[in-house]
C-alpha positions in Angstrom: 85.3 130.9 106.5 89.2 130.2 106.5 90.4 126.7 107.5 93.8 125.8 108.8 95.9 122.5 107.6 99.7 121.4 108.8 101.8 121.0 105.9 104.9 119.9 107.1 106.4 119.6 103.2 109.2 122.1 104.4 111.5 119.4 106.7 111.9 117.4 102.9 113.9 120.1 101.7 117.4 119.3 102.6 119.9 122.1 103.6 121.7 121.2 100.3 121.3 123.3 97.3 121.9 123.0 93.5 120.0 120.3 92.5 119.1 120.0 88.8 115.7 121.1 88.2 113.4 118.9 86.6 112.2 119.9 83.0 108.8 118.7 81.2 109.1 120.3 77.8 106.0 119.4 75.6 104.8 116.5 77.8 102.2 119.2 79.5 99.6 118.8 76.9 95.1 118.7 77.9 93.7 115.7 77.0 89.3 114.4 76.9 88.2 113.9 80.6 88.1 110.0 81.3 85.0 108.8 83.5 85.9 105.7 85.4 84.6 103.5 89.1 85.8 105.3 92.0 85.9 101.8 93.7 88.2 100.9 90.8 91.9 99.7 92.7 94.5 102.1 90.8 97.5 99.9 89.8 100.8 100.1 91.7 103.1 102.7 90.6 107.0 103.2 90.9 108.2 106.4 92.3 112.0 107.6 92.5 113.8 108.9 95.8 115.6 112.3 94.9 117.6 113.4 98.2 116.5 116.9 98.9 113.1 116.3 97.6 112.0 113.1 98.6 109.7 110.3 97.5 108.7 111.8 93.4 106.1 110.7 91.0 104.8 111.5 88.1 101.2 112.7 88.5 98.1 114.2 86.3 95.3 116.7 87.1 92.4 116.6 85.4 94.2 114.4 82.7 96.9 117.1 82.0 100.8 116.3 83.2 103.1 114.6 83.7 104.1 116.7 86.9 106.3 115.8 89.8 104.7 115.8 93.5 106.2 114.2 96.3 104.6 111.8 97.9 103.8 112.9 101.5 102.1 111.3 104.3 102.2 114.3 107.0 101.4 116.9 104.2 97.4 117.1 105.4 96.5 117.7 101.9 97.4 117.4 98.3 99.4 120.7 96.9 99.8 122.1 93.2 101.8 124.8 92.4 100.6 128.0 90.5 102.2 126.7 87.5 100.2 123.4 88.1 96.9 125.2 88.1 97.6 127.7 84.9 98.2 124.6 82.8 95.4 122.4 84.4 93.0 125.3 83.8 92.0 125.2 87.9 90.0 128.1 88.4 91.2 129.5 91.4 88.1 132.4 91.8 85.9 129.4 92.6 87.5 128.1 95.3 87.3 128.9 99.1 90.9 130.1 101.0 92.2 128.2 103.4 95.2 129.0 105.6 98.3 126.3 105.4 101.2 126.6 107.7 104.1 124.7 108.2 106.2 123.1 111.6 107.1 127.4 112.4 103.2 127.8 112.9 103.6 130.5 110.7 100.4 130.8 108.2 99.6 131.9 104.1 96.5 132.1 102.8 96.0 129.6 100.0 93.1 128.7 97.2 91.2 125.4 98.1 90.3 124.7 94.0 87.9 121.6 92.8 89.6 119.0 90.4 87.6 116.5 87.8 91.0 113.9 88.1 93.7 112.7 89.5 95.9 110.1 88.3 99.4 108.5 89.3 102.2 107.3 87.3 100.3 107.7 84.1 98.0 109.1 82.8 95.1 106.7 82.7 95.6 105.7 86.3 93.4 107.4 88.2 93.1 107.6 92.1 89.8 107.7 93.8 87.2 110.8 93.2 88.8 114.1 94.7 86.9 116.9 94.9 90.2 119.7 96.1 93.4 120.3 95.9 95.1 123.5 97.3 97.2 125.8 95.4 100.2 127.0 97.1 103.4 129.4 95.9 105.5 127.3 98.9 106.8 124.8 96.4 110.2 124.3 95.4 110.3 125.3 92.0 111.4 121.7 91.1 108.0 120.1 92.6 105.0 120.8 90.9 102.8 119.3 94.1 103.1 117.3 97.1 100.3 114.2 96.9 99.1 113.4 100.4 97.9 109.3 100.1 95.7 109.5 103.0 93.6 112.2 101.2 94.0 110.7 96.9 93.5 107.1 97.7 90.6 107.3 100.1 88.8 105.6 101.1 91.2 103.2 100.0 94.3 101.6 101.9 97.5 102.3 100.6 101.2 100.6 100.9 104.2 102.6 101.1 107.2 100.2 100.0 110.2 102.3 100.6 112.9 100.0 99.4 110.9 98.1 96.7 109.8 102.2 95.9 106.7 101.2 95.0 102.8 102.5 96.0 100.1 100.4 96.0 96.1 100.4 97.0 94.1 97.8 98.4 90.5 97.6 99.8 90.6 97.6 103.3 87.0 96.2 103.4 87.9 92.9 101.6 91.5 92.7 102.6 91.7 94.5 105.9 94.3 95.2 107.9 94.2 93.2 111.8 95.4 94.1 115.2 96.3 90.3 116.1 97.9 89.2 112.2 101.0 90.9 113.3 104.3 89.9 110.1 107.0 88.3 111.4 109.7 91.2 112.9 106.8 93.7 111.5 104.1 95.2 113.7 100.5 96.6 113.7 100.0 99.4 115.6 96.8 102.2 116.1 96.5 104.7 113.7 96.3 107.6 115.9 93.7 110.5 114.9 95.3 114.0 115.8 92.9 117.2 116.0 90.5 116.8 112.5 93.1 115.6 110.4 93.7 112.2 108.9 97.5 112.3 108.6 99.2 109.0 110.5 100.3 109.2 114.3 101.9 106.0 116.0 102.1 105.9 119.6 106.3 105.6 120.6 107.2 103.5 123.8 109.3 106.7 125.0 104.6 107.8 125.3 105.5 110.7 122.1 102.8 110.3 119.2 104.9 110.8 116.3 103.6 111.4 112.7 104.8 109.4 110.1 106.0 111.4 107.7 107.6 110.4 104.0 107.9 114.2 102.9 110.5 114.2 105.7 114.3 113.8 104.9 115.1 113.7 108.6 115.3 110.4 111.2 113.5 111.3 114.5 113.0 114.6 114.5 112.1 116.4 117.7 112.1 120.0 118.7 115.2 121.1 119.7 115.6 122.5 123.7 118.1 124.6 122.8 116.5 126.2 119.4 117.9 129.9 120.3 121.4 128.8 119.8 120.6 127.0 116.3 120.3 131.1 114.5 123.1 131.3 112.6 122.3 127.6 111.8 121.7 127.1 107.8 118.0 126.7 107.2 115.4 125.6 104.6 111.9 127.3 104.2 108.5 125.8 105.5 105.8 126.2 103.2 103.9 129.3 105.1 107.5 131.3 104.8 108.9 130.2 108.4 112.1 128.8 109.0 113.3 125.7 109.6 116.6 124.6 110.7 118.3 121.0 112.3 120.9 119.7 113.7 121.7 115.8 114.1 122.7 114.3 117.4 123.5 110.5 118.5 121.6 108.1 117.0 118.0 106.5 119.3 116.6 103.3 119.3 112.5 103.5 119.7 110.0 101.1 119.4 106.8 101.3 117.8 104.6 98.6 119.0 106.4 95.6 119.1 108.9 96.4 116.5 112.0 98.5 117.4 113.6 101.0 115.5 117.6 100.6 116.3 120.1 103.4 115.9 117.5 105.8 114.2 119.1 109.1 112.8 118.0 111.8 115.1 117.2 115.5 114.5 116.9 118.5 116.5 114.2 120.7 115.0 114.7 124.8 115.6 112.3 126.9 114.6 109.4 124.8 115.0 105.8 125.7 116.9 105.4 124.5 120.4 102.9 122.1 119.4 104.9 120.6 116.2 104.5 116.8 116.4 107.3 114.5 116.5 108.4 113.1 113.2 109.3 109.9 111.5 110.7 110.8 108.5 112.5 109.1 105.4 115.8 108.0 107.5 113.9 106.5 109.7 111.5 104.7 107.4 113.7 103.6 104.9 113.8 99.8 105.2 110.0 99.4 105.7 107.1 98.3 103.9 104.1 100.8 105.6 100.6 99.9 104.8 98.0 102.1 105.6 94.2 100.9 107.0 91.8 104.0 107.0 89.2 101.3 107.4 90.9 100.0 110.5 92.7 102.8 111.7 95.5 100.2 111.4 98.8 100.5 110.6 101.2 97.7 109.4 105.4 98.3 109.5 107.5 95.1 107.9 110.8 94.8 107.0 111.1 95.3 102.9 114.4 93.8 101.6 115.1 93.6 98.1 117.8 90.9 97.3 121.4 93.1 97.2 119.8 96.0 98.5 120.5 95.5 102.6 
């Protein structure tokens, strides 16, 4: 029985092209399978910001790597490439197919294949128990996957520190987050469920639910009322083959709870389903500290200034 995920990894491709592709040489090497806790907290782990690509880390399966995936909150699962699952000896026969599509709504069949590990940052770092990952030919042939943090570190709570670019995991049971502990000029808002998923929805003050989405290079990002005229319009390819294409307009200021969001970058989205979510993506996100509460269904948004950086 097929089943059918959102990837929206396609609006992190920028409509820039050229950039340098990222090269791993003998570092792909199979090492002894490591047993550890799965209530074990991973430790926090630096990742880089490569415009085009997005949030990257270095990430092993099944104790082989290093790869790159971007680190994606609205991807709705964790994505390896075919290159990914040659080398990590995934058996693809075993698993079940599952159809992925992206913002166009248009669908591809992929392999839903069972992993023994997953670590970030190195190699002895490992993330909670994961029994899938999903092997896709949608990638970029720069990224080797796309990690999805609601799915790796569960059931886990994770923090997102954009500036500081730096994720980290906490237990949400012994240091949950709370609806009245707002952080000064932060907020906490609901973590909104949409349809089976567990990707992150905030409710706007405008009444939109938008998605909060780090594999997104764009600001705001709304589907664009005048999509027809946007054809000739340069475009970037969604991860079930659709097209994608956007256009920035005048800045918005939106608030999210008690905080607002002043002079966000704003995108008109063409070629999108009728049902595409709004998005908060990387432009819009970029000052924040985001910590996630699957425990709670609470979501925390600071402020995150490093000295010299704002």
């Amino acid at each position: 029985m097929n089943s059918k995920v959102k990837l929206l990894f396609a609006v992190v491709l920028s409509l820039t092209a050229g950039l340098r592709a990222v090269s791993f040489g003998t570092a792909l090497s199979a090492a002894p399978q490591r047993t550890r806790a799965t209530t074990t907290i991973p430790r926090p782990v630096r990742f880089r910001e490569t415009p085009g690509r997005g949030l990257l880390a270095s990430v092993w399966i099944n104790s082989t790597g290093p790869f790159t995936f971007a680190i994606d909150t609205g991807a709705g699962a964790t994505l390896v490439s075919n290159r990914v699952a040659a080398v990590a000896h995934l058996d693809q026969r075993s698993g079940r197919v599952r159809s992925i599509s992206g913002l166009s709504g248009i669908a591809t069949n992929a392999a839903e294949v069972r992993i023994d590990s997953l670590a970030l940052g190195d190699r002895d770092n490992f993330l909670p128990d994961k029994a899938d990952v999903t092997v896709t030919t949608g990638l970029p042939p720069d990224i080797d996957g796309v990690l999805d943090p609601t799915e790796a570190f569960a059931p886990l709570g994770f923090v997102i520190d954009i500036p500081r670019r730096e994720i980290s995991a906490f237990d949400p049971q012994a240091s949950p987050i709370r609806a009245g502990n707002a952080p000064p000029d932060g907020a906490v808002v609901a973590w909104l469920k949409e349809r089976d998923t567990h990707r992150p929805f905030v409710q706007l003050d405008n009444g939109d639910r938008a998605l909060i989405d780090t594999g997104s290079s764009l600001g705001l990002a709304v589907r664009d009322p005048a999509s027809s005229s946007s054809r000739n319009s340069p475009y970037v390819q969604d991860i079930g083959g659709g097209r994608i294409s956007t256009r920035r307009v005048r800045p918005t200021t939106v608030s999210i709870g008690t905080l607002a969001l002043r002079n966000v970058p704003t995108d008109l989205v063409s070629g999108a389903e009728a049902d595409a979510p709004v998005l908060l993506g990387l432009s819009a996100l970029r000052p924040f500290r985001i910590s996630f509460d699957p425990r709670s269904r609470l979501i925390e948004i600071v402020p995150s200034n490093p000295p010299g950086r704002y």
